[in-house]
C-alpha positions as CSV (number, residue, x, y, z in Angstrom):
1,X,48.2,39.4,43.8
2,X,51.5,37.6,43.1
3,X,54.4,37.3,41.3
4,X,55.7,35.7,38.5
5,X,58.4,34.9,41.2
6,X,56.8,34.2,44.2
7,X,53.2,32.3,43.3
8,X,54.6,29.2,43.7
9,X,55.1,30.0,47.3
10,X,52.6,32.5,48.4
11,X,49.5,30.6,49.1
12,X,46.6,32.0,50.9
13,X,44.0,29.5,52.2
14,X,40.7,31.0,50.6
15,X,41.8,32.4,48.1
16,X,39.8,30.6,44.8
17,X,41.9,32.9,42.1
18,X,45.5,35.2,41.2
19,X,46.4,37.9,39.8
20,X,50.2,37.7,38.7
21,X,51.5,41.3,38.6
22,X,53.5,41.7,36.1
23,X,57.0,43.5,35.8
24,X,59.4,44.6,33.0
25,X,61.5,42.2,31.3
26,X,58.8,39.1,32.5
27,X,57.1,39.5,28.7
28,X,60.3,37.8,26.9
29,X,60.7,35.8,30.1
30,X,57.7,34.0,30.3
31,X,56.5,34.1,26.8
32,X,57.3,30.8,25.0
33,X,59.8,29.6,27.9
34,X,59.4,26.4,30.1
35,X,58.6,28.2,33.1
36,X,55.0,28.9,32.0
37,X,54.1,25.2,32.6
38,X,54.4,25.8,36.0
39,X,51.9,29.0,35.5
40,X,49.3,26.9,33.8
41,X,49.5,24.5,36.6
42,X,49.5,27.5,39.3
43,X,46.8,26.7,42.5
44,X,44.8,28.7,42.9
45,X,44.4,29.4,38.8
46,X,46.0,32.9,37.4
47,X,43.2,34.3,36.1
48,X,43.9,37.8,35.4
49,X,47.3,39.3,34.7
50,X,47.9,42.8,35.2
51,X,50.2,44.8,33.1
52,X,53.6,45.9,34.3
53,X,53.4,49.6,35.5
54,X,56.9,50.9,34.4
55,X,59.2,49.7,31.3
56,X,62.5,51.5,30.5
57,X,62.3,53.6,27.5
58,X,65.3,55.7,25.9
59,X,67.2,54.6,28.9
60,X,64.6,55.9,31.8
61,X,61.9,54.0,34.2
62,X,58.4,55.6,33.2
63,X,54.9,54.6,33.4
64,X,53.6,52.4,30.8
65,X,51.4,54.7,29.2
66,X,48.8,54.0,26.1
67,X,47.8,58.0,26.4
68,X,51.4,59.5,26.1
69,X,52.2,62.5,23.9
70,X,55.3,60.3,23.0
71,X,54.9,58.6,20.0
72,X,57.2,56.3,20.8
73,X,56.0,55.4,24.7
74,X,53.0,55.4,23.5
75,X,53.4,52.3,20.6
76,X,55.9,50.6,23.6
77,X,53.3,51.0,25.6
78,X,50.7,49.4,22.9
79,X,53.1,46.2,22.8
80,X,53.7,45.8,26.1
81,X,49.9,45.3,26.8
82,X,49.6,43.1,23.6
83,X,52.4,41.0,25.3
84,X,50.3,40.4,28.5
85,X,47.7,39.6,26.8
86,X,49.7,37.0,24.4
87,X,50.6,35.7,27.9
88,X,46.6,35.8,29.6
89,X,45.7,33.7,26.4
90,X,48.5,30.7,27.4
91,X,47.0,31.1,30.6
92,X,43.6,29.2,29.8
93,X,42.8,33.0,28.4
94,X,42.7,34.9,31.5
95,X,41.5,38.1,31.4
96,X,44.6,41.5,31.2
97,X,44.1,44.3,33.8
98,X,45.7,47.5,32.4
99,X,45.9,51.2,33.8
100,X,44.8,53.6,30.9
101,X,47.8,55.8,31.5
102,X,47.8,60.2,31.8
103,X,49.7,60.1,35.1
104,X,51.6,63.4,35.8
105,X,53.0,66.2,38.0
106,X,50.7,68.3,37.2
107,X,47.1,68.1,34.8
108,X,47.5,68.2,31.3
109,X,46.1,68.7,28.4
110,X,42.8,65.9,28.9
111,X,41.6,65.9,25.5
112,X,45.2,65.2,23.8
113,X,45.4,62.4,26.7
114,X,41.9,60.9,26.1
115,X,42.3,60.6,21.8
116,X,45.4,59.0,22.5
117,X,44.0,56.1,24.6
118,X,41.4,55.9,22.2
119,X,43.8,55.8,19.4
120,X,45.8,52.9,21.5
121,X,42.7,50.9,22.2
122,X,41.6,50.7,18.4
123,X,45.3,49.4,17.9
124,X,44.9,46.7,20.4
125,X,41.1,45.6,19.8
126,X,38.8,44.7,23.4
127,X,39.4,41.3,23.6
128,X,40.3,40.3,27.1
129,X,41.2,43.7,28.1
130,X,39.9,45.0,31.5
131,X,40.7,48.6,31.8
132,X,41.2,50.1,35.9
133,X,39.9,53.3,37.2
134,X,42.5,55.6,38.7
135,X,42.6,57.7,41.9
136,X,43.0,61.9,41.8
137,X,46.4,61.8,43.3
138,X,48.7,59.3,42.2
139,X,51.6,57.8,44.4
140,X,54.9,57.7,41.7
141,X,57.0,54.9,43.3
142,X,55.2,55.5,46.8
143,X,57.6,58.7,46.9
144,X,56.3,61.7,44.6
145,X,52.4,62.2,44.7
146,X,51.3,62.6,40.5
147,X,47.9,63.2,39.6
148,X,45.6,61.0,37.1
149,X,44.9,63.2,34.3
150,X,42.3,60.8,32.7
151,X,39.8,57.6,33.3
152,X,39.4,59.2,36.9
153,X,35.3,59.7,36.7
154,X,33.0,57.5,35.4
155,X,32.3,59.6,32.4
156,X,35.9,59.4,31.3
157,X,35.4,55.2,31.8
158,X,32.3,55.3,29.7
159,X,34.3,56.9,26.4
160,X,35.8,53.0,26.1
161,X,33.2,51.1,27.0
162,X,33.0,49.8,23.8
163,X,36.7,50.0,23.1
164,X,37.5,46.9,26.0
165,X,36.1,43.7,27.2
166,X,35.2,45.1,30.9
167,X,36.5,47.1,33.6
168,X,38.1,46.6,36.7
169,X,36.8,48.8,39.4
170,X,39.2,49.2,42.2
171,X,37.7,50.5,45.1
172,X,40.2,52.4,46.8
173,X,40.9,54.4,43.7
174,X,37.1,55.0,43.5
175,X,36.6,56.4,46.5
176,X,40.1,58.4,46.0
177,X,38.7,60.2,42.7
178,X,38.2,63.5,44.7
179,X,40.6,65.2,47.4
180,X,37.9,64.6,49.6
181,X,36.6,61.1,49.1
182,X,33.7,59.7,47.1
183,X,31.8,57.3,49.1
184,X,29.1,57.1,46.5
185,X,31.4,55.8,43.9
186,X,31.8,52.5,43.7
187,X,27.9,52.2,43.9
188,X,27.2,54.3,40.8
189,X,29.8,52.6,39.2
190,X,28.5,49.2,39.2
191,X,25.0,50.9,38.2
192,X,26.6,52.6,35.3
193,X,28.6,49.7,34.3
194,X,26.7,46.7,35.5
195,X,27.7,43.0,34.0
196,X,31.0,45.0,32.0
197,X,32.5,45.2,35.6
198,X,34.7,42.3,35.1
199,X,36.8,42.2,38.2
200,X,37.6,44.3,41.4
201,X,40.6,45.5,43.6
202,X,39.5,46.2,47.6
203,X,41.6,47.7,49.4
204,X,40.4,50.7,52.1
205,X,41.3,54.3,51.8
206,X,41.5,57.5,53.4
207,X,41.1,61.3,51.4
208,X,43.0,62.3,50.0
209,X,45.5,60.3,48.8
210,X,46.0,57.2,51.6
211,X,45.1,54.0,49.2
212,X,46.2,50.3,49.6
213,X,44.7,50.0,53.5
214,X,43.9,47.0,55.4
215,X,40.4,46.1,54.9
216,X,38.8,48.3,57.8
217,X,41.3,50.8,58.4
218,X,40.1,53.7,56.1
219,X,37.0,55.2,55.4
220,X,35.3,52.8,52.4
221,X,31.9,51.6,53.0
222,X,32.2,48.1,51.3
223,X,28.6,47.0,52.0
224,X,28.0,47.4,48.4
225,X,30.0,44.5,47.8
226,X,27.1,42.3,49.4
227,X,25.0,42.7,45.7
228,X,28.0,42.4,44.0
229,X,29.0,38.6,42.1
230,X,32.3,39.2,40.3
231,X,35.6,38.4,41.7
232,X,37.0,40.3,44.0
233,X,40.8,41.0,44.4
234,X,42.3,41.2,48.2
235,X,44.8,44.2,47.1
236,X,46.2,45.8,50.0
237,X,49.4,47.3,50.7
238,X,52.7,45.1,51.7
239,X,50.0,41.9,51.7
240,X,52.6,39.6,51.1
241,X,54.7,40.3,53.9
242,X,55.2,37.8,56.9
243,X,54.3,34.9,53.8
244,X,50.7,36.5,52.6
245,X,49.7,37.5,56.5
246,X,47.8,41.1,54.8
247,X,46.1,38.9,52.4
248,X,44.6,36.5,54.2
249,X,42.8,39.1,57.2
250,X,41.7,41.0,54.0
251,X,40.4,37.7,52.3
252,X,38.6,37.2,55.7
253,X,37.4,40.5,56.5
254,X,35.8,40.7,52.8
255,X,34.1,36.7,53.4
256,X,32.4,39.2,56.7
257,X,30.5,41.0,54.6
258,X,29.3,38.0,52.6
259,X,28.5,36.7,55.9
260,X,26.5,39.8,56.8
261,X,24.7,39.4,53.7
262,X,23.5,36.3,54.4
């Protein structure tokens, strides 16, 4: 996972692909300026982009959010994914990673939440679009503990399934989508969702809310990953420090398990 500021210098040996995180403002940065050459020419390729996770709206830093009551943050929130994927296509059409929204202090009304994202979706059309499971509890700025109201179980993912080019199935959050952890998860994802599974985040966990872990230091059994071929995403927390030093013993850990399987 990088930056639209540090891939040019974060490099991990091994790693075939990136995902360049976006953050607010780098839409009208990168759009149409010089400085996406350098993208394109990025090595490893970007080949997915994940939408920012907070923008400023009426003068306050909130979630991005496609299933807000808002009227407002919710069509923001429609354009800001639009713009990622206006910046996937320049990217020799990489594919746009997006959390479906519904994060809050406390549940909410699900129903109101769900017809929202639905109504966002039709707006924005499936292609390239790659929409991310959520955990239960929900770390707001790694300070306040949220919950995901929505797109938590697999039934809720299966509403859009027609509404979005794939998913993204991040592990930790899988696992995470009950207080007490679900180690069953990520298996019957992949066998609900099968080739639509475009993508996935690893990272380990621990119930009920510890997420972004070295490969190996929560509770996750990643042996499913041995039938699994679609690209897999080192995402664990603070892997860039000490110039990509997280990344590269999760890139290693997760070529063990291919290793195994052979």
């Amino acid at each position: 996972m990088v930056s639209a500021d540090d891939f040019d210098d974060l490099v991990i040996e091994g790693s075939e692909f990136s995902e360049l995180l976006l953050f607010d403002g780098d839409s009208e940065r990168l759009l149409g300026g010089r400085f996406m050459d350098k993208l394109i020419d990025a090595s490893p390729p970007i080949k997915y982009i994940h939408v920012q996770e907070f923008i400023n709206h009426d003068g306050n830093d909130v979630l991005v959010d496609l299933s807000s009551e808002n009227e407002s943050l919710r069509r923001r929130s429609v354009q800001i994914v639009a713009a990622a994927r206006l910046i996937a296509h320049d990217l020799h059409d990489s594919l746009v990673v997006f959390h479906p929204g519904g994060v809050r202090r406390h549940t909410a009304d699900r129903q109101l939440l769900l017809s929202n994202l639905e109504r966002s979706l039709n707006e924005l059309g499936p292609s390239s679009l790659l929409m991310e499971n959520m955990p239960w509890y929900y770390w707001h700025r790694r300070q306040e503990r949220f919950v995901s109201n929505i797109c938590v179980s697999i039934e809720d993912m299966a509403r859009f399934e027609d509404l979005v080019e794939g998913f993204t199935l991040d592990i930790c959050h899988g696992y995470l989508s009950v207080p007490e952890g679900d180690s069953s998860y990520c298996t019957r994802f992949m066998d609900a969702f099968g080739d639509k599974v475009a993508h996935i985040h690893a990272s380990d966990a621990k119930a009920p809310d510890k997420e972004g872990l070295q490969i190996g230091e929560g509770d996750v059994d990643f042996s499913f990953l041995s039938d699994v071929n679609v690209p897999i995403l080192a995402e664990v927390w603070s892997g860039h420090a000490n110039g990509g030093e997280g990344f590269r013993v999760a890139i290693e850990k997760l070529r063990s398990i291919e290793r195994l399987d052979d």
